[in-house]
N, C-alpha and C positions, 0 to 999 in steps of 0.2 A: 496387503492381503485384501482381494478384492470379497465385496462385501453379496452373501448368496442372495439372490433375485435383485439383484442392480440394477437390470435393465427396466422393471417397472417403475422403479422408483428414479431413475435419469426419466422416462419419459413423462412422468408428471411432474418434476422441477423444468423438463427442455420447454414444458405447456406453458410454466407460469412464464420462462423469461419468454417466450416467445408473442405472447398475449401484449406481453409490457412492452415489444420490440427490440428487445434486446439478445446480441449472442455472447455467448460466455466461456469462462473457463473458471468451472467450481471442482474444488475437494473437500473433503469434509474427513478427517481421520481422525480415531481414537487413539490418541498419544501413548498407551500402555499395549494396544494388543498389534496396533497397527493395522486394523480393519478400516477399510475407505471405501468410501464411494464418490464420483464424480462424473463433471459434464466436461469434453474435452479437455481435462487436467494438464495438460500438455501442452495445448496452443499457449501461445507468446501476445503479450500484449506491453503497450507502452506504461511505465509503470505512475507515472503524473506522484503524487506528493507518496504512493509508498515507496519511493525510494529514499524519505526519511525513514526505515524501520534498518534494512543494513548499514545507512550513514549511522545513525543511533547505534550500532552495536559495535563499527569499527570502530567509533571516536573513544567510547567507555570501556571495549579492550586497550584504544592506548593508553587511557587514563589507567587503566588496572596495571599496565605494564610500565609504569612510570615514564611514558613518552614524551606525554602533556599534559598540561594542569586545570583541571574541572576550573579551577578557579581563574586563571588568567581571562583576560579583559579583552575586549576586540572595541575597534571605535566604529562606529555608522553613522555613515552621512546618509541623509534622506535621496541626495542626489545621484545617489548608484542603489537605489534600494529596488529588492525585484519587485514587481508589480503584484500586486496581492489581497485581497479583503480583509487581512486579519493582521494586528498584533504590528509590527516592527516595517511591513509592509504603508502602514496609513499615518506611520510619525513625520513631523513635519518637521524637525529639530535636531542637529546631531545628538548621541548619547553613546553610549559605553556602558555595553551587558556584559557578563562574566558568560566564559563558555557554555557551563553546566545552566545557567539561563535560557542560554539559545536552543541548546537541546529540548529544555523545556518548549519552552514556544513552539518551536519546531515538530513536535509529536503531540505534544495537546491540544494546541490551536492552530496545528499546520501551516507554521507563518513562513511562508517562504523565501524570505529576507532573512530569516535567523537560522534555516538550514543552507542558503549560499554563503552563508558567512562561516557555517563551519565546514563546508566544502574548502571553505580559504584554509582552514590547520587542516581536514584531514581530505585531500582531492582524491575525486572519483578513482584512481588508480591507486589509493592506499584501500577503498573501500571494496575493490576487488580484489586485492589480494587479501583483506581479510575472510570475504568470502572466499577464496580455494585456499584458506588455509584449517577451514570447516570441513570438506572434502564433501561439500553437497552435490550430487550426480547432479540433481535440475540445473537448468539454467538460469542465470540472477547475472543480468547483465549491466554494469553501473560505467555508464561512457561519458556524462554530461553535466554541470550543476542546472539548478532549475531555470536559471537565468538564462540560459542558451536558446529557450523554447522564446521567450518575450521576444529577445532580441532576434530569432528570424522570425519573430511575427511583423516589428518593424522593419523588417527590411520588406516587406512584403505589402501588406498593408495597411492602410489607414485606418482610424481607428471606428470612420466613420464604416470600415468596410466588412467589419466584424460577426458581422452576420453572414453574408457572401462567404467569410472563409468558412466558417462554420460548417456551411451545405459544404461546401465543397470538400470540407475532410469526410463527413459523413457520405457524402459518395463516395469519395477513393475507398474509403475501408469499405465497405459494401461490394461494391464492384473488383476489390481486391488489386487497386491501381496504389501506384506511390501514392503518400499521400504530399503535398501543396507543403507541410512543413518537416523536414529532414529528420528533425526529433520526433515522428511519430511513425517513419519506417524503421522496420528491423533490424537494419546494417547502420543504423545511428541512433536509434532510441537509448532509453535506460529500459529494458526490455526484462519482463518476467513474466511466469507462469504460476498456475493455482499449486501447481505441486513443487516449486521453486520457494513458493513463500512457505506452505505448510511446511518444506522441510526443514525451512530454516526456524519457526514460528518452534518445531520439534526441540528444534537446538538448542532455543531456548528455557524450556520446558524443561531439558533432558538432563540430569546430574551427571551423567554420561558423556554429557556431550565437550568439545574441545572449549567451550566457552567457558571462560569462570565461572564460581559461582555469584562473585562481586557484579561480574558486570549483568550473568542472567537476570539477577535478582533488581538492578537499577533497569535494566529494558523493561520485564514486565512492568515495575511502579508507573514508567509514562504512560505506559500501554494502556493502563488502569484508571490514566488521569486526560484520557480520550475525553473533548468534549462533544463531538461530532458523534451523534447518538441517533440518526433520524434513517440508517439502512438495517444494518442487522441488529444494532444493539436492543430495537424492538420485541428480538427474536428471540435473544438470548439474554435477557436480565428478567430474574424474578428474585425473589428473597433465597429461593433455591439453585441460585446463577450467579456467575460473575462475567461480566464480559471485559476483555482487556483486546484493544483493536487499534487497528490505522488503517483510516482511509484515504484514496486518494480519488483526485476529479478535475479532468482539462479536457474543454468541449466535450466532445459525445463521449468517453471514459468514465467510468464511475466503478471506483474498488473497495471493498473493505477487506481485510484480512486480519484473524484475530483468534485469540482462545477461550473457550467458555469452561470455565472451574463449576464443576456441579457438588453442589453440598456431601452427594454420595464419595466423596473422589475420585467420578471421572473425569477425565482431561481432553476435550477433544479441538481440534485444530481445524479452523473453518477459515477456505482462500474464495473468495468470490468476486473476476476481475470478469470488468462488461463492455461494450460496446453497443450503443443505443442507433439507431435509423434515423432516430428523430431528431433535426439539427433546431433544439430547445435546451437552454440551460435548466429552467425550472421544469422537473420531470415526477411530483413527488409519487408517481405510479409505477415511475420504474424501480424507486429508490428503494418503494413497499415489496415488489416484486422481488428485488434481490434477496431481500432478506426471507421472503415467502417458500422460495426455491432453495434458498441454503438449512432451512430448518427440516424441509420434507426429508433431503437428503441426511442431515444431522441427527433427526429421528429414529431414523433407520440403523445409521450406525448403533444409536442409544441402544436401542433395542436387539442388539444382535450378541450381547456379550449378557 
């Protein structure tokens, strides 16, 4: 249900990303009435670490459905570990996590070595059929573990040369060319949308919905134990807020997507995936900016019911 006078309220969120250099795809919906509003809610973008939130939801239905065991063990050598700043990424020693560990790591501290590791029990094509067996119209496209992106970056280039690629993704997306690594066009990313995650983000949320209640209620707890706090969570935590989220971020990409529990009991479902111009890792204007833009719109919703 689209939310009345939307078009004022898109054109001062399209200001703030625009200002920051970034283009987007935001929605913003109230999980009871179904009122939204959004900025191109529909464009496709590559999904960089929230493609841990349906890896998280297909592994804990298996576990709910006695496939496999939260508890089983997995062993990691430092020597196949994906490249990463966080967590299981920067060990230098072999060791041996328990599943429901790695999921941890993997949605709290987005360690991207503890979500290719559960790519190994549950691969990208058990994580899509569990998404269509949701029956979510959007598209949530899961093709790849994360490790795929590293490894065509070495085949490409150097490490000295990591800047060069840099610009050079942020041109192709700009100028709407292939981009230079295969995982970040549409016919090979893990590809989604603002309204692809809100609705799955709904699924969660929804008693209603074909998801357990076992596994909804273990997705939000990661959700909640988010420690990457520095885009919306700005926006949406006070004493009268809960924010439960996952973000993701590779090169110029920067995403959060998440639900904010308001003291009152509303429930509203906030997707905000970006694309920056600016080929800078550290951006913390853009970072302000997204969440700047999802709140005008989130407002609006507040206020409409």
């Amino acid at each position: 249900m689209e939310l009345l006078g939307a078009e004022r309220i898109r054109s001062q969120a399209q200001s703030i990303l625009d200002t920051a250099g970034l283009t987007g795809s935001i929605l913003v919906r109230d999980l009871a009435s179904g009122v939204e509003v959004g900025i191109n809610p529909d464009d496709s973008f590559p999904m960089a670490s929230l493609v841990k939130l349906p890896l998280a939801g297909a592994l804990l239905s298996a576990a709910d459905n006695g496939v496999l065991d939260l508890g089983a063990t997995v062993r990691l050598d430092p020597a196949t570990a994906t490249p990463g700043p966080t967590g299981l990424c920067r060990f230098r020693y072999p060791t041996t996590v328990a599943v429901a560990d790695l999921l941890y790591l993997a949605i709290a501290i987005s360690d991207d070595t503890a979500a290719d590791s559960l790519f190994s029990v549950v691969p990208p094509s058990s994580v899509r059929a569990w998404l269509d067996s949701l029956d979510i119209r959007s598209e949530l496209f899961i093709r790849h573990p994360i490790s795929d992106i590293y490894r065509s970056i070495a085949d490409r280039v150097n490490p000295a040369d990591m800047e060069v690629l840099h610009r050079l993704i942020v041109d192709a997306a700009m100028s709407g060319s292939d981009s230079p690594l295969p995982q970040l066009n549409r016919r090979h990313a893990n590809n989604g949308s603002a309204r692809g995650f809100v609705d799955l983000l709904g699924a969660l949320w929804s008693a209603d919905s074909a998801i357990s209640a076992t596994t909804r209620s273990a997705v939000r707890e990661l959700l909640g134990l988010n420690v990457f706090r520095h885009r919306l969570a700005p926006e949406f935590t006070s004493e009268r807020m809960r924010w439960f989220s996952k973000t993701g971020s590779f090169m110029n990409l920067r995403h959060e997507v998440g639900v904010v529990e308001h003291a009152s009991g509303r429930v509203i479902a906030v997707a905000v995936l970006t694309r920056s111009s600016v080929p800078a890792i550290a951006q913390p204007a853009a970072e302000a900016a997204m969440g700047r833009a999802a709140r005008v719109l989130h407002d609006q919703v507040l206020a409409a019911m």
